[in-house]
C-alpha positions in Angstrom: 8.1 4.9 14.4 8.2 3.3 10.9 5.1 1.9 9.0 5.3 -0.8 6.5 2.8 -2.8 3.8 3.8 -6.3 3.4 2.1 -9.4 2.4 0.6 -11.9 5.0 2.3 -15.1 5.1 2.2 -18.3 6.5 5.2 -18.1 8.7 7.0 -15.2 10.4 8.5 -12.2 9.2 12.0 -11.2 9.9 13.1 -7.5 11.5 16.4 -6.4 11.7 18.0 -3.1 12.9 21.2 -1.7 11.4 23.3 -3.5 8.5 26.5 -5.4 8.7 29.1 -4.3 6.2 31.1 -7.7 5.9 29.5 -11.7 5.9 29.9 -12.8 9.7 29.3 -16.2 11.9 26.7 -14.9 14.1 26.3 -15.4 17.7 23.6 -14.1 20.2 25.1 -11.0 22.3 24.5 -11.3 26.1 21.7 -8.6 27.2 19.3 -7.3 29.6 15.6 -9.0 28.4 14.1 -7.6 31.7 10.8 -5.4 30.2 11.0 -2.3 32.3 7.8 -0.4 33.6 7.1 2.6 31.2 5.4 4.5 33.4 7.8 4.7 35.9 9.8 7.0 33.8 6.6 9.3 32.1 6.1 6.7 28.9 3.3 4.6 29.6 2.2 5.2 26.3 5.6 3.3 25.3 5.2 0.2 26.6 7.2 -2.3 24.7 6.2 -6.0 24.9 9.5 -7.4 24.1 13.3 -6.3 23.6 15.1 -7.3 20.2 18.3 -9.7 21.1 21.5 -7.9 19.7 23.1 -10.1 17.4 26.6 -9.9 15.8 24.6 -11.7 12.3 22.0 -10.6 10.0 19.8 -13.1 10.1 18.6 -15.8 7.4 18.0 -15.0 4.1 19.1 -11.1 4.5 20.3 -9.0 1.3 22.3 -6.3 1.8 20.4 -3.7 -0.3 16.3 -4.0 0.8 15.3 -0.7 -0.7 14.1 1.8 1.0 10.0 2.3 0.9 7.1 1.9 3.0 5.3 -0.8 0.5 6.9 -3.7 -0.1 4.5 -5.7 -1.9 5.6 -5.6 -5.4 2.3 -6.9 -6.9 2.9 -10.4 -4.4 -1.1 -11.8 -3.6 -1.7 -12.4 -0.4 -3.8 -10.4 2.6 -2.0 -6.9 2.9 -0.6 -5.9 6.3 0.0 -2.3 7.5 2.4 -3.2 9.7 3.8 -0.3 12.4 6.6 -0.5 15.0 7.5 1.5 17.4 11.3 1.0 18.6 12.5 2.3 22.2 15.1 2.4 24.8 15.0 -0.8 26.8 16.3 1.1 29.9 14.1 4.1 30.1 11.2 3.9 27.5 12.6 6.7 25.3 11.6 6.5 21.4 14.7 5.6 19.5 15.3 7.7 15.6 18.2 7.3 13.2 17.8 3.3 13.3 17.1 1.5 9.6 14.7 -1.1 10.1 14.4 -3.5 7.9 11.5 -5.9 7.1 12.3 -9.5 4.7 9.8 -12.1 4.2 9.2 -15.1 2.2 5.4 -14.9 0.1 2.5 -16.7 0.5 4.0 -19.9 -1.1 7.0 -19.7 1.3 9.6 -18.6 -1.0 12.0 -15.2 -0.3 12.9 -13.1 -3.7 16.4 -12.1 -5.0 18.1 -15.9 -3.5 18.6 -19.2 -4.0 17.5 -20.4 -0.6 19.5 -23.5 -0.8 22.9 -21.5 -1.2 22.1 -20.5 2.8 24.6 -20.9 5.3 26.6 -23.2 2.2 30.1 -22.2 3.0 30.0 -20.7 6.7 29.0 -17.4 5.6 25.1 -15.5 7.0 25.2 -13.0 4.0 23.9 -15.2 0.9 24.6 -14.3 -2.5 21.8 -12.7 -4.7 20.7 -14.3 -8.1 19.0 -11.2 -9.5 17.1 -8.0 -8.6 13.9 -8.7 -7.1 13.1 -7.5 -3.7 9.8 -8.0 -3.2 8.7 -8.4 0.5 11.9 -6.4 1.3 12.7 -3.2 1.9 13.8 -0.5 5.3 12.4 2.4 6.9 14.0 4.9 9.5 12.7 5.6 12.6 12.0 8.8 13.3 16.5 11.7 17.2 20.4 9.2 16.1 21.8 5.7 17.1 22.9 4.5 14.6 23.7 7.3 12.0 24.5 5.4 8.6 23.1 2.8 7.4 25.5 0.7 8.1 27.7 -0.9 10.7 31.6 -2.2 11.4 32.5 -5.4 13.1 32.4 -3.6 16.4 28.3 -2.9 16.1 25.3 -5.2 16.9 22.4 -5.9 14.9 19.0 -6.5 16.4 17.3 -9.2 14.9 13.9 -10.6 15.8 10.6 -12.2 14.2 7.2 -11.5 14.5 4.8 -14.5 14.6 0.9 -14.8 14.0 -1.5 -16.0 16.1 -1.8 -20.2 15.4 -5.0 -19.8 14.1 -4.2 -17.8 11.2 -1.7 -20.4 9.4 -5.2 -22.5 9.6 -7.7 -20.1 8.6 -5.0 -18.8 6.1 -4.2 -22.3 4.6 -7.3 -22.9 2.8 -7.0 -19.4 0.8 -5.8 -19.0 -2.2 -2.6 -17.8 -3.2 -1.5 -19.5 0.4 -3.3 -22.8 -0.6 -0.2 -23.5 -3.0 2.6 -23.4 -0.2 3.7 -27.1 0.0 5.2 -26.3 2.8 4.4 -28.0 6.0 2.7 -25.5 8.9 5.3 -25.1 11.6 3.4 -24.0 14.9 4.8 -21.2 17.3 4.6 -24.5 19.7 6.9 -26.5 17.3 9.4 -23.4 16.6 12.7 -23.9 18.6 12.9 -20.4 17.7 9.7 -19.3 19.1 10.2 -21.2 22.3 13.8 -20.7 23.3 14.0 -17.1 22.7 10.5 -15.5 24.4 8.4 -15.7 20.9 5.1 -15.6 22.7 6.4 -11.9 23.1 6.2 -11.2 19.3 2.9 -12.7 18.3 1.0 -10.0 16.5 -2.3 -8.7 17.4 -3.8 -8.6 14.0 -6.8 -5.7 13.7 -8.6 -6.6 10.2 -9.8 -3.6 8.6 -11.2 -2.2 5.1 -7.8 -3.0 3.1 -6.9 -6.4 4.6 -5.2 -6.1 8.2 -3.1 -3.9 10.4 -0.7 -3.9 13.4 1.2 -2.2 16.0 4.5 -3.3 17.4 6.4 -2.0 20.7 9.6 -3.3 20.5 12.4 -2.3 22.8 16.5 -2.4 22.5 19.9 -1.6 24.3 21.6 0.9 22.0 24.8 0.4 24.4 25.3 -3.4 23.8 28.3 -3.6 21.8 31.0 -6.6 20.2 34.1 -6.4 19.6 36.2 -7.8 16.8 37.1 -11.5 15.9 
């Protein structure tokens, strides 16, 4: 289980498990998204909602070296979110430790730190270049028993990569706030979102609890440490 502070923005937040060590094309991994019954095996209490596709990417806008902390703020404005996640065994509900999750996210004006977002995907390449050292609203944690032992992988290991999405109602509410009143950006809804709606995003909306110091979450998210690629 990892906890993380980030700011709430107007669109989704990425999570990804495990590093690549070289830029790759990436391509979604075939895999088991069949949510198994917790209980069954002892683990109601570890009931995931969804399972993370395995990806040989990633995903947008990553940087290799998100630091590792639990508050990845940096002094951005916005509503803070405690945001935990709980990461298990697709196959039999068992709590998975060793893994480096890792949390990237634009701010409330829609803008991700340390890139030039227009240099993405430029010459073929997922991993885009940094432009200088700010990594605010990035950063890892690791969970707390060992999949993936380094925090890093070779071509022949899968990244997880998923997003997490709000509720519709909160890009509305959150619209009309100040600092996320300045993002130009138009509102995509999780209806509009090939994303959300070809790969099971209704699975990763977050049930937001507000709460003294802004607002929290839990996430039970589940993956298939066995998946694995092979080399190009």
């Amino acid at each position: 289980m990892v906890k993380l502070i980030v700011s709430v923005l107007l669109i989704s937040c990425y999570l990804g498990l495990s590093l690549a060590d070289s830029p790759r094309r990436g391509s979604r991994l075939a895999h088991n998204k069949t949510i198994v019954n917790c209980a069954k095996f002892g683990r109601a209490a570890n009931q995931h909602t969804c399972i993370l596709a395995p990806f040989s990417d990633e995903g947008p806008f990553y940087v290799p070296d998100n630091p590792l902390r639990s508050d990845l703020v940096d002094g951005q404005p916005g509503i803070p979110l405690e945001l935990t996640v709980q990461l298990t065994d697709s196959r039999d509900c068992s709590p998975l430790s060793g893994l480096y999750v890792h949390i990237w996210s634009a701010n409330a004006t829609g803008n991700y730190s340390g890139i030039n977002e227009s240099d993405y995907n430029t010459h073929g390449e997922l991993r885009i270049k940094t432009i200088d050292s700010s990594r605010s609203l990035r950063g890892h944690q690791i969970t707390d028993k060992n999949v993936y032992p380094e925090n890093e992988t070779d071509v022949d290991r899968v990244t997880f990569i998923g997003q997490f999405y709000f509720p519709r109602d909160y890009a509305l509410r959150l619209k009309k706030r100040y600092p996320y009143s300045l993002n130009k950006n138009p509102i995509t809804y999780n209806d509009d979102d090939d994303d959300y709606i070809d790969y099971e995003g209704k699975d990763a909306i977050l049930n937001i609890i507000p709460d003294e110091k802004g607002w929290r979450t839990v996430v039970k998210m589940a993956i298939d440490p066995t998946v694995v690629i092979h080399a190009y």
